[in-house]
C-alpha positions as CSV (number, residue, x, y, z in Angstrom):
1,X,0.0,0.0,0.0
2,X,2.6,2.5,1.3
3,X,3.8,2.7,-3.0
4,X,0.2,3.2,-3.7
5,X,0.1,6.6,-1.6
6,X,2.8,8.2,-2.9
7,X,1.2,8.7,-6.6
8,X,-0.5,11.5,-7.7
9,X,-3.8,10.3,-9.7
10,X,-4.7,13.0,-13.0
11,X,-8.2,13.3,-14.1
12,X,-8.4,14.8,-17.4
13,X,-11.4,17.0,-18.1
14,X,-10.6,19.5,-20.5
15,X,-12.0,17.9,-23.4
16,X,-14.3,20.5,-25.5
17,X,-17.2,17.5,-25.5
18,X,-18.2,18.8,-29.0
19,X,-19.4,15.7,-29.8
20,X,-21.3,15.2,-27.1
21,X,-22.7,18.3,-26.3
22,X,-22.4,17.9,-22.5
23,X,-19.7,17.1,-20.4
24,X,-18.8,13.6,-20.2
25,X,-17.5,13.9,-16.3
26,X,-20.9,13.7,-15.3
27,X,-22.4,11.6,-17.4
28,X,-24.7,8.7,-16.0
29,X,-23.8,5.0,-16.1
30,X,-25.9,2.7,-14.6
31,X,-26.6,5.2,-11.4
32,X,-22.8,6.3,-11.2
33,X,-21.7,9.2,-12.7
34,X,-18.2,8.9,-14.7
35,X,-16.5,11.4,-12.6
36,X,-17.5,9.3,-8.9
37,X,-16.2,6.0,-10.5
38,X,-12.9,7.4,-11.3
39,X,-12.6,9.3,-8.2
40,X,-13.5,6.1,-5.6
41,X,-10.8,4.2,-7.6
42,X,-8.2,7.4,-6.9
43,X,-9.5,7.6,-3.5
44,X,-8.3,4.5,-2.4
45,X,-5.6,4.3,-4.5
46,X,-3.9,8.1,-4.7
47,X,-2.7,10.5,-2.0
48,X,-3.5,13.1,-4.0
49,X,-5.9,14.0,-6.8
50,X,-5.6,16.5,-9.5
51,X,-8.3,17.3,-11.8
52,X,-7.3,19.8,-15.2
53,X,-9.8,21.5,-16.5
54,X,-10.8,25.0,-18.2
55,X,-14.2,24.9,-16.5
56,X,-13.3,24.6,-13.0
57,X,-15.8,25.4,-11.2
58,X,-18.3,23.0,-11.9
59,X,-15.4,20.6,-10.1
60,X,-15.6,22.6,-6.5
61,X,-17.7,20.1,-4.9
62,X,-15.3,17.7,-5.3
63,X,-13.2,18.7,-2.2
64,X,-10.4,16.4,-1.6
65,X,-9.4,17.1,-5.0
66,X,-6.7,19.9,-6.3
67,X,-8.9,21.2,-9.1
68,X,-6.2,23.3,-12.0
69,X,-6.5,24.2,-15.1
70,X,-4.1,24.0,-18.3
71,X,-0.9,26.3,-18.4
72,X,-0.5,26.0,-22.3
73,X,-3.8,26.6,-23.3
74,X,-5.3,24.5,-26.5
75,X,-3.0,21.7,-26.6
76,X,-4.6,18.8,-25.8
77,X,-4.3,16.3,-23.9
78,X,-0.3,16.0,-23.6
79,X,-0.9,19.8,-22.4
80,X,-3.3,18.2,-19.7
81,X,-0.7,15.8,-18.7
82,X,2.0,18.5,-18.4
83,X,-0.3,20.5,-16.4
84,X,-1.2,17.7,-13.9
85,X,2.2,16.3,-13.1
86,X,3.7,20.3,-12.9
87,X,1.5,20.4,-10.4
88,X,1.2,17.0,-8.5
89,X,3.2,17.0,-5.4
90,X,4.4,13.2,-5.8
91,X,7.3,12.0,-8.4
92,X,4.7,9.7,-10.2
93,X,1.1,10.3,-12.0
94,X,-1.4,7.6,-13.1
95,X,-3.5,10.0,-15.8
96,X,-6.9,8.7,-17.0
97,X,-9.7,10.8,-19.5
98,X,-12.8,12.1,-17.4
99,X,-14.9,9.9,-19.8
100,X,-13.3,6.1,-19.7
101,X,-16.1,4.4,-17.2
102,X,-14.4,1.3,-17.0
103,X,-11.3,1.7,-15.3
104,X,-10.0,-1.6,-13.7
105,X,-8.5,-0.9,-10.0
106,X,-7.0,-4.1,-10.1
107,X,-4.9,-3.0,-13.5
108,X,-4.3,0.3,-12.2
109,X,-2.6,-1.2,-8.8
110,X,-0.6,-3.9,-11.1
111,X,0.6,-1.1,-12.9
112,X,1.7,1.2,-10.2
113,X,3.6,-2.0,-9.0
114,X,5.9,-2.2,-12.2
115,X,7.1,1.4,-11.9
116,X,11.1,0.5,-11.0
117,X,13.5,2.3,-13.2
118,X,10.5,3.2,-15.7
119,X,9.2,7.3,-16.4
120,X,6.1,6.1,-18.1
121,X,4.3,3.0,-17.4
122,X,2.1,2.5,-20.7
123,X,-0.6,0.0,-21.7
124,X,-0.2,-1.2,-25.9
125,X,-2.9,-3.0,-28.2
126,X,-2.8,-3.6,-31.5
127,X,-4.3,-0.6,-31.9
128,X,-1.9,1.4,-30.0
129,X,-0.8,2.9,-27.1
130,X,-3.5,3.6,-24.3
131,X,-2.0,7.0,-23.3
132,X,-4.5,8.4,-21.3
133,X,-4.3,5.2,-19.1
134,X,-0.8,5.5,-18.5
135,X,1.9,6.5,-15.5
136,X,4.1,9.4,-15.5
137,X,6.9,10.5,-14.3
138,X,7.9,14.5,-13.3
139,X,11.0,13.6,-15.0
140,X,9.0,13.5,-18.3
141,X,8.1,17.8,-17.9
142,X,10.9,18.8,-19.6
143,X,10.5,16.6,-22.8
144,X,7.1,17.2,-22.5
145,X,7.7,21.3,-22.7
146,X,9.7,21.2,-25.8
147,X,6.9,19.3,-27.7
148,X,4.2,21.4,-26.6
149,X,6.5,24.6,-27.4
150,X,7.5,22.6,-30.8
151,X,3.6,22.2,-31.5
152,X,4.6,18.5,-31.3
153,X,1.5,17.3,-29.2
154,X,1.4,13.4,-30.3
155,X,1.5,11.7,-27.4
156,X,2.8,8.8,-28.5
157,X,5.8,10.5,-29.6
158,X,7.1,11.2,-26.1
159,X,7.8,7.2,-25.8
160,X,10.2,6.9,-28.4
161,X,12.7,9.3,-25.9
162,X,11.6,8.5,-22.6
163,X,12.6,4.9,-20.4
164,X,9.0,3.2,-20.7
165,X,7.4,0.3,-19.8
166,X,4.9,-0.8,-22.9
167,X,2.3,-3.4,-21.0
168,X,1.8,-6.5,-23.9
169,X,-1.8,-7.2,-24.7
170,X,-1.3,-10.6,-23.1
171,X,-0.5,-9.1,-19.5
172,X,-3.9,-6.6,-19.7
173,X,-6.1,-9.5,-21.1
174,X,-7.0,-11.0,-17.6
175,X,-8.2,-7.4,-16.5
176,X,-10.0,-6.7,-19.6
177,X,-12.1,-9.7,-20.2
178,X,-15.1,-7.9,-21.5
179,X,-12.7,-5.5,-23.9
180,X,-14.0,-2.4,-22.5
181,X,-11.1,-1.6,-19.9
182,X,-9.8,1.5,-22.1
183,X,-13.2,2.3,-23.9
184,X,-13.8,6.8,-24.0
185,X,-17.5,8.2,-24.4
186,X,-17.2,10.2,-27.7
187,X,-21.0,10.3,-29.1
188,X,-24.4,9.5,-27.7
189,X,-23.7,6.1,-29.5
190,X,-21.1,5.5,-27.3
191,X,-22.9,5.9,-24.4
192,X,-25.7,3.9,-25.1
193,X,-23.0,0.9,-26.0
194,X,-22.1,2.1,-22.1
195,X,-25.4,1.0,-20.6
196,X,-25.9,-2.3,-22.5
């Protein structure tokens, strides 16, 4: 438990929910709203919780949690992630989307277990890398700077020069048995596939 504590868990909600038309933090799933899923996970999990957003103060009831917003404006998500470990007091950051309803606290613990030697601690499918599912490091706020300042904002880019840990399918198949451990709300489509 006492590695658990010392990590900073990122919420990030400064999506422009265009699609959506509402924000997707508070977005009902079977009587739970997306926001109070993530935040019991991080609650027994994180000694400190960081929410980014550019709308913060629809966050204020959420006390126990250190509520900022984005310090290079309109750069996405990497933005979001610079922003939430600049300001997280602890040396490591597990960073999940305010609209992924599934999170697995059993995955997230395994993860924070294989941080060692590792600045980012990254799930990979076929499809790709699950970067807003992912640990960081402080140590990565430098590297993450210059692309932001070099309009550089693929994420995925910041693995080819940081030491990181890429989780193989095979390890996040037994936490992800129904294939909807890393799945985002992006349309009212999506949501209904939610509540099936």
């Amino acid at each position: 438990m006492a590695i658990r504590k010392t990590i900073t868990g990122i919420i990030l909600a400064g999506g422009k929910n265009s699609r959506m038309g509402v924000n997707k933090a508070f977005l009902d799933i079977n009587g739970k709203r997306i926001i109070d899923h993530i935040l019991d996970i991080y609650r027994d999990l994180f000694s400190e919780i960081i929410i980014v957003t550019n709308d913060p103060l629809i966050y204020t009831e959420f006390a126990d949690a250190v509520i900022v917003t984005d310090i290079y404006k309109g750069k996405g998500s990497l933005g979001g992630i610079y922003t939430g470990l600049f300001h997280a007091q602890n040396d490591y950051a597990f960073v999940t989307a305010c609209d992924m309803p599934f999170l697995n606290k059993d995955f997230i613990d395994f993860m924070l277990t294989q941080i060692g030697p590792y600045d980012i601690i990254v799930p990979e499918l076929k499809e790709g890398f699950q970067a807003l599912h992912a640990i960081y490091s402080r140590r990565c706020l430098p590297a993450i700077k210059k692309m932001i300042q070099s309009d550089n904002l693929k994420i995925s880019a910041l693995y080819k020069t940081i030491h990181a840990l890429k989780i193989p399918e095979n390890i996040i198949t037994p936490f992800n048995q129904d294939g909807r451990l890393f799945f985002n709300i992006n349309t009212p489509d999506d949501l209904q596939a939610c509540k099936k």
